[in-house]
Structure formats: C-alpha cells, structure tokens
C-alpha positions in Angstrom: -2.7 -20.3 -14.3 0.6 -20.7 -12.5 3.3 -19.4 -14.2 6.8 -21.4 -13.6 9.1 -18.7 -14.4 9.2 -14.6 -15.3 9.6 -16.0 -19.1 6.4 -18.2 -18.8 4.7 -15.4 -17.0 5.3 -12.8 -19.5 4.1 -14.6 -22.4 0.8 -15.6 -21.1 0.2 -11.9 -20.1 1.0 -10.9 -23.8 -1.0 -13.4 -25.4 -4.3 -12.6 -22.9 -7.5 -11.9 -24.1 -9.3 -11.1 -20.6 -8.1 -10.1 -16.8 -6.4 -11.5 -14.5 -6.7 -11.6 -10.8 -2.8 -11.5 -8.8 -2.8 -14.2 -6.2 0.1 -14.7 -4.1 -0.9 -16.8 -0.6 -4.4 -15.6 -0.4 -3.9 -14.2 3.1 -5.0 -10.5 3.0 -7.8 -10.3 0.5 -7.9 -6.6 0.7 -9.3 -4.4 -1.9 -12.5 -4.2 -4.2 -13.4 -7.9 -5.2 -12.3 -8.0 -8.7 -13.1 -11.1 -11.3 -10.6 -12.7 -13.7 -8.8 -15.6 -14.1 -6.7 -16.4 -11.1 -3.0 -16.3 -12.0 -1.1 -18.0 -8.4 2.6 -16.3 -8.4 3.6 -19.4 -6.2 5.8 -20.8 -8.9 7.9 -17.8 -8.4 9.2 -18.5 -5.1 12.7 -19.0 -3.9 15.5 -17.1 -2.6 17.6 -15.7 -5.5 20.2 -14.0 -4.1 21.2 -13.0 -0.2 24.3 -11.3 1.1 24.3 -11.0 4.7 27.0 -8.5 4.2 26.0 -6.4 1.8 22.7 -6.6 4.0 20.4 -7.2 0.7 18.3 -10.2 -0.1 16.8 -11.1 -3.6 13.3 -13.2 -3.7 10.8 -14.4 -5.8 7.6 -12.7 -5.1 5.4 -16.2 -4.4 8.3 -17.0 -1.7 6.1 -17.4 1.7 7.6 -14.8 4.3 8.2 -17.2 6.6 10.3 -18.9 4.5 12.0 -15.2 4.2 12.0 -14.3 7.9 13.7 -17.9 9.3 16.8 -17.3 6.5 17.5 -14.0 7.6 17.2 -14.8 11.9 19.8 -17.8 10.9 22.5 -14.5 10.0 20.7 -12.1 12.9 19.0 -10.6 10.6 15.2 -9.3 10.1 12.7 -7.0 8.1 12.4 -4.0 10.4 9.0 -3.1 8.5 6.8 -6.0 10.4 4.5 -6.6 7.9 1.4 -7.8 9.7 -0.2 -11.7 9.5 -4.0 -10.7 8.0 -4.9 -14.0 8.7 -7.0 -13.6 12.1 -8.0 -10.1 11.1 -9.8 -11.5 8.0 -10.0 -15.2 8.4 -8.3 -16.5 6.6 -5.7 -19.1 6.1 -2.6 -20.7 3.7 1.0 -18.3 4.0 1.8 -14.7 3.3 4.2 -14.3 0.3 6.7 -11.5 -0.5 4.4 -10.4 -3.3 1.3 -9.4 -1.4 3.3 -7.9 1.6 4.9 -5.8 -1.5 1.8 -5.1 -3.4 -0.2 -3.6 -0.2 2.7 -1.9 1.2 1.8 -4.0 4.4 3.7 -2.0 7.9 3.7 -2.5 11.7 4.4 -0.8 14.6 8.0 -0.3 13.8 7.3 2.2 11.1 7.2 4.9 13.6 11.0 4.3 13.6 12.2 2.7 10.3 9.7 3.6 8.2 7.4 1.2 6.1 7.7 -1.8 3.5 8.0 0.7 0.6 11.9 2.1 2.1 13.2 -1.2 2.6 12.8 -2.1 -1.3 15.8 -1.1 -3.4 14.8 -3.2 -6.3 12.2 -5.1 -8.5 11.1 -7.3 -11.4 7.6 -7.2 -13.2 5.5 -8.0 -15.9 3.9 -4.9 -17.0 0.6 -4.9 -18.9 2.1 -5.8 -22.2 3.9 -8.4 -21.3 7.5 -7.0 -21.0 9.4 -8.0 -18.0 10.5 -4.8 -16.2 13.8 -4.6 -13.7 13.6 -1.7 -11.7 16.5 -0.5 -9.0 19.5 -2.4 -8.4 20.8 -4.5 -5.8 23.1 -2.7 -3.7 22.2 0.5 -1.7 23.5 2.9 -3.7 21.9 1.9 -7.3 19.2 4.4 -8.1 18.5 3.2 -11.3 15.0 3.3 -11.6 14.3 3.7 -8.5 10.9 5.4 -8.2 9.8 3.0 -10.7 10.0 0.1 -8.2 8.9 2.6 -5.4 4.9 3.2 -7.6 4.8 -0.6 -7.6 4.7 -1.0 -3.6 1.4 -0.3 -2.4 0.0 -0.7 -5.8 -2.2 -3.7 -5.2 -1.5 -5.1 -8.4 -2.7 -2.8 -10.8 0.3 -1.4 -12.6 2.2 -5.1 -12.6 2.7 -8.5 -11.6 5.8 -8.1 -9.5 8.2 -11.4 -10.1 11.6 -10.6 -7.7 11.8 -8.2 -4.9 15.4 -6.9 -3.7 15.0 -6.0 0.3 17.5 -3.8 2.3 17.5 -5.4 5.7 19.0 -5.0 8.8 20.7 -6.6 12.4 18.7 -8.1 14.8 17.9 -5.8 17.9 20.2 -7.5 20.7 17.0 -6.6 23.6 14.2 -5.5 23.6 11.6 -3.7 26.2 8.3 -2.8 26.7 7.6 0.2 28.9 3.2 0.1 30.0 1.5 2.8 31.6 -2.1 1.2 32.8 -5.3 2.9 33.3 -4.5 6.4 30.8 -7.6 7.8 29.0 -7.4 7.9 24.8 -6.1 11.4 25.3 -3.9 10.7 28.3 -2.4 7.8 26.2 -1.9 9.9 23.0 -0.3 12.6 25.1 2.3 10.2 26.8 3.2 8.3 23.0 3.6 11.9 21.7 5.9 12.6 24.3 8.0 9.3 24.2 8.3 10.2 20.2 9.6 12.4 20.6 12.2 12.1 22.8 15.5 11.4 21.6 15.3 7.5 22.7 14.5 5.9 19.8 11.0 4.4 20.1 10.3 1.6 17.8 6.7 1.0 18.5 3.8 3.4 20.7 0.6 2.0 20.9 -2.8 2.2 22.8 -5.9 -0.6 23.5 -8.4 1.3 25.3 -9.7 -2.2 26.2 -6.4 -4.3 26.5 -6.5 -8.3 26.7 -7.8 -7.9 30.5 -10.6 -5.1 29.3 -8.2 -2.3 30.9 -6.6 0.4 29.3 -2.7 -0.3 28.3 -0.2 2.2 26.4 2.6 0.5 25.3 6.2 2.0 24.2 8.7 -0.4 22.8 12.5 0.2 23.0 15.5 -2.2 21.1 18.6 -2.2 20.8 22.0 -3.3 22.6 21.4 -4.3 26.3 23.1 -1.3 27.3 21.9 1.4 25.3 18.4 -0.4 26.1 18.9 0.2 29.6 19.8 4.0 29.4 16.8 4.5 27.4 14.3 2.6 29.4 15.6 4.3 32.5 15.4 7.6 31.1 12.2 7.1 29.6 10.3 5.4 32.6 11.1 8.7 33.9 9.8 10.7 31.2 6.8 8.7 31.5 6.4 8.8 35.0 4.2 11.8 34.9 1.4 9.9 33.3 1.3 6.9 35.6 2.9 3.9 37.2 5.3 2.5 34.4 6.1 -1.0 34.3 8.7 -2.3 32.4 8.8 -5.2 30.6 12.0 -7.0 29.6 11.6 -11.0 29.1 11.3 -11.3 25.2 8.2 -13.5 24.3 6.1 -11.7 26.1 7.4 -8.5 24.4 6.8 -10.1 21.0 3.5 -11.5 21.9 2.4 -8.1 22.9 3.6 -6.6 19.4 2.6 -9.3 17.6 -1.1 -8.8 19.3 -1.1 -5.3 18.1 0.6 -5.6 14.2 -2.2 -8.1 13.7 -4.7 -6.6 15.1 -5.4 -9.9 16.9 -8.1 -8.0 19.1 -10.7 -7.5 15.9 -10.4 -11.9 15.0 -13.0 -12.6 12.4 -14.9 -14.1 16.0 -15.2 -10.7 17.1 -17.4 -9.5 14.0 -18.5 -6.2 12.5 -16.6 -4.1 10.2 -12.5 -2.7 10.3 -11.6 0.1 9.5 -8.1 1.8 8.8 -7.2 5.2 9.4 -4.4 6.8 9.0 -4.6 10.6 10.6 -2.2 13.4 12.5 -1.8 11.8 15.7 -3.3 15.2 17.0 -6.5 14.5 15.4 -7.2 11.0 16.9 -9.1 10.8 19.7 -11.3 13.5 18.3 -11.6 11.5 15.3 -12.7 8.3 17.8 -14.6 10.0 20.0 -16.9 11.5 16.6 -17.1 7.7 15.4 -18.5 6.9 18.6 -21.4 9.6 18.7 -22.5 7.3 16.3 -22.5 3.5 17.5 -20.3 1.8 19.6 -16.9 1.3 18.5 -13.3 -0.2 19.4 -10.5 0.6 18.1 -6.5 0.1 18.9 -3.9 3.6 18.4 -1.1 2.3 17.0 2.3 4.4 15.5 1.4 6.9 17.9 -2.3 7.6 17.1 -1.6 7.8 13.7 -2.7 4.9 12.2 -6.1 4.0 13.8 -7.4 0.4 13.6 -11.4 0.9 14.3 -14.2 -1.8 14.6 -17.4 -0.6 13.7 -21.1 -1.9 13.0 -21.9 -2.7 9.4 -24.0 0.4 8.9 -21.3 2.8 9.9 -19.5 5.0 7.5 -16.2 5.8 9.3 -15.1 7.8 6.2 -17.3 10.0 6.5 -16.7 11.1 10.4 -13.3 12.6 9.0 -14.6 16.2 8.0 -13.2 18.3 8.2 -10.2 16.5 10.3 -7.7 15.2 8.2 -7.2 11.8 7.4 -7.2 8.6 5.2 -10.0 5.6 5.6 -9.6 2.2 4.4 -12.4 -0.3 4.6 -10.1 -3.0 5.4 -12.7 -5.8 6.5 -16.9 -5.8 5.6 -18.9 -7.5 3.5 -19.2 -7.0 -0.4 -22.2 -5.2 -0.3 -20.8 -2.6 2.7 -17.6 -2.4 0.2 -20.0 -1.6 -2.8 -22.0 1.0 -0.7 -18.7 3.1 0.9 -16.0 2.4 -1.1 -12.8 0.4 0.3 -9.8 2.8 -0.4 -10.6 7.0 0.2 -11.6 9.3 -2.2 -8.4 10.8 -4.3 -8.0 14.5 -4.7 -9.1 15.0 -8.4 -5.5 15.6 -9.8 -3.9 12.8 -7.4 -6.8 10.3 -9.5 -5.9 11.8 -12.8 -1.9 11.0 -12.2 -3.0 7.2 -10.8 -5.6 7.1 -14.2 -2.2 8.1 -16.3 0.1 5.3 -14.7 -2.3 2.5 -15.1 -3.2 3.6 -18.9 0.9 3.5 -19.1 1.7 0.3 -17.3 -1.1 -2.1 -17.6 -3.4 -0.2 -21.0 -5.5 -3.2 -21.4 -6.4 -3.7 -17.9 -5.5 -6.8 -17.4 -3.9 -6.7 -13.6 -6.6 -6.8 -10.3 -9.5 -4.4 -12.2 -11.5 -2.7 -9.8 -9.4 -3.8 -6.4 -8.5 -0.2 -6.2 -11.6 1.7 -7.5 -12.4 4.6 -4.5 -15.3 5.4 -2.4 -17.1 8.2 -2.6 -16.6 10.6 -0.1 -14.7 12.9 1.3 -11.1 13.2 -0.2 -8.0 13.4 2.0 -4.7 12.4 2.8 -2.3 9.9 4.1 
C-alpha cells in the first residue's frame, strides 16, 4: 500500500486486519526481518515548511535525504548529525528517506560534537496504532509541547508509529574544514591521542581510527570546522597537542576531507564485497581496545573506532558472537549485517535490562496495541544485558 496523504494513511491503519511492514527507501534493512504487508511512506514526501531563519525545516517522512540535504546547502545550511548512506555496508540500493534516518536514530562522526539525529528533532507527526494521527513538539526551538513524545519515536524502528512529518533544527554550514592524521599509532596509542584531542577545549567534530586504513596502514583521524580562522588556531594548537603521539599531518583541501569522513560514516571499508558479519558496538571509549582485542582471541576481526572509541564498527566471521565478548565490560552490540539465520541464533539488538524491556513492552501495548507496526524488527538477543 502507498498511502497519498496522513489522512489516507490513517484510515487504512484503522481499518487493518493484519501487520504492516514500514518501508521508506529500502536502504538500511536493519532489524529482525519482520512479515506484513509492505506500506511504502514514499507518497509522503515533500518539503512542508523551511525557514532558513528560524533555522527549522518541516518534511514528509518519504522525502529522499538528498532531496533534504541539496535545499538546505542552497541557504548554507546542513544536518550536523551525518546520518550515514547504508547502502554499501548492506548492499543495497534506491535513496535514504527522512523516515528511516528518523526511525533508526541513524548518527556519524559528528555526534561526538553535536550530538545525534534524536537532538536535532523538535517535532513530529504519526499514525499510532489505532489509527489517530499524532503531532508531537512544535516547530520553533522553544516549543516543548510534547516533546518527549517525538523524542521515543527516534530510534524506534517503527514499532510505536508510522512517522508522517519530521520538524529538524538545523544549522550553518562550517566555513573550513581540517583533518589532522597521525600514521602508524597502535589501537591503544590511537584511543589515547582521540581521548586527548576530546578533550581539549578545540572543538573536535569527528575522532576516528582504521587500524588497516585504505593503504592497509594504521590512520587516526581528528576532524576540526569552523571559520578559517578559528580553524587555524585550533589546528595549530592541536597538531601540537598531538605531536606527542606522532608525526601529524594536516589536511586542509575539502574533498578529500569529506571523502575521508564519508569513508568512515559509511563504513565504506566493510562493502557487502568484503563479506562476513558487522557488528555495532557502542562502549566507554576506555573499554575499547580491550573489548577488540577479546573479539580477536577468537577469530580474526577488523574493525574501525569511530566517536572516539565509542562506537565500534566490527567485522566478524559468521560464527562469532561479538555480544557475548562484552562481559563483564560494558557495552551495547547490534548485529547490524548477517544472515537471517545468524540474526535468529544471536539476536540483532542487545538484551534489555528486565525493567528497561517491561517499560519498551508498556509503550508498544500503548501506542501500537494491535501490533500492527514492524513486529519482531526489534525483538532482542539473548545474552548479556548492557547499556548504550
């Protein structure tokens, strides 16, 4: 089904008799496969509303991202959150819509800085389970009302609500940007010097590490924005912090900048060419490499730091439980590429602590009671349960 308007959608959600599966572009098939008849949100596309201004922008949720991204460069303006292109990761193709970057919460590099998809909405429409349209949040900044309503929506994978219109704070354009690399550093050399450049008052919007970088060597890479002056303070201040870790080069011409950014948000390194399984982890960056070096005691493994060492991106054989290397370090695994059967067997989303899964139990019974929305995409492993 392909619903032509919120109206249309609601009232073939109220009159349903079985489940539906959400698809927006078909880009990032991430999740539990679930069964139902399709319902493709691309008839909800289109920018409703955009004040550069007021720096807020109102779209369907079946509007490509693309389509999203090239209105807001025309003002110098951008989505700081970077949500990530899936389609090399998990081969596959057609356009990334607003809705699926919404529903999965998707984040890049730049969350270390700005934080992640789920701050920059202010506002939402959606169906809920019952087939009442639902508006959530405002569209201004300082409208709060019902504001955590929107807020359990991101990240939800569908299974509280079909969203229908997304209201997105968004921001100016960086004037520069750099990239400061330090070549040759071990995983724990590497997580030391990100640490450190995090920390430092300068403003990092990116810190990440490839062990094996596109030339098979080791690459840390820091990333710095902003006004061509206050980009050269930093990056002169910085390449000295750094200094003590290596040679720094810095790196200032702007599409190879992006095209190293780009390479890690995608996780362009772990193509569907490269086979075996990917994993996501989000952990303490203090708890990384040991977390890395215990996956590899068991099969070999590659994997990119990124945010720091926080979020781990890790490619493992098919017979490998990463989940289950995180005891008793803390952590959060998500099976984010394998086949059905290796989803079946470990679970794609981690464990939830037994009162965490009895709240998530109490939303869905409030917001979608029949089960209509994505069943089973977000059904847990089993495992060890810990936290994001």
């Amino acid at each position: 089904m392909i619903p032509e308007s919120e109206q249309d959608l609601a009232r073939i959600v109220a009159s349903a008799s079985g489940p539906f599966r959400i698809q927006g572009g078909g880009t990032r098939p991430v999740g539990n496969p679930c069964h139902g008849q399709p319902l493709v949100m691309a008839g909800l596309s289109g920018v409703r509303e955009y004040e550069p201004g007021a720096l807020t922008i109102v779209v369907g949720a079946g509007t490509p991202m693309a389509e999203v991204n090239s209105l807001l460069r025309e003002h110098g303006q951008f989505l700081p959150f970077e949500p990530m292109d899936c389609c090399r990761l998990l081969g596959t193709d057609g356009t990334s819509t607003v809705g699926g970057v919404v529903a999965t919460n998707s984040s890049g590099p730049r969350r270390v800085l700005v934080g992640a998809c789920r701050d920059f909405v202010i506002g939402m429409k959606f169906v809920d389970g019952e087939g009442k349209t639902i508006k959530a949040g405002g569209r201004v900044m300082k409208n709060v009302t019902g504001y955590d309503v929107s807020k359990l929506l991101v990240g939800s994978y569908g299974t509280l609500g079909v969203i229908t219109e997304v209201c997105f704070k968004v921001l100016p354009l960086p004037g520069e940007t750099a990239a400061l690399l330090v070549n040759g550093l071990s995983d724990r050399q590497a997580v030391r010097a990100m640490t450190a450049a995090l920390n430092s008052p300068f403003e990092v919007a990116g810190a990440a590490h490839l062990p094996s970088g596109i030339d098979g060597h080791p690459v840390t890479m820091i990333r710095i924005e902003g006004s061509g002056v206050s980009v050269d303070y930093r990056v002169k201040l910085l390449k000295r912090l750094l200094s003590s870790f290596g040679d720094v080069i810095v790196e200032r011409d702007s599409e190879r900048t992006q095209a190293g950014w780009k390479y890690v948000r995608d996780v362009e390194k772990f193509g569907t060419d490269s086979g075996g399984d990917v994993w996501r982890i989000s952990t303490p960056s203090g708890d990384a490499v040991e977390l890395v070096e215990r996956a590899r005691e068991c099969g070999p493994v590659e994997v990119v730091y990124d945010c720091g060492g926080a979020v781990l991106w890790i490619k493992s054989g098919s017979s490998l439980n990463l989940r289950s290397r995180l005891e008793p370090l803390r952590g959060h695994a998500t099976l984010v590429r394998a086949s059905d059967e290796a989803k079946r067997r470990f679970g794609v989303f981690h464990p939830q602590a037994a009162r965490v899964e009895q709240l998530s139990n109490a939303l869905r019974r409030q917001f979608d009671p029949r089960q209509l929305f994505n069943r089973g995409i977000a059904q847990h492993g089993n495992g060890v349960a810990g936290r994001e």
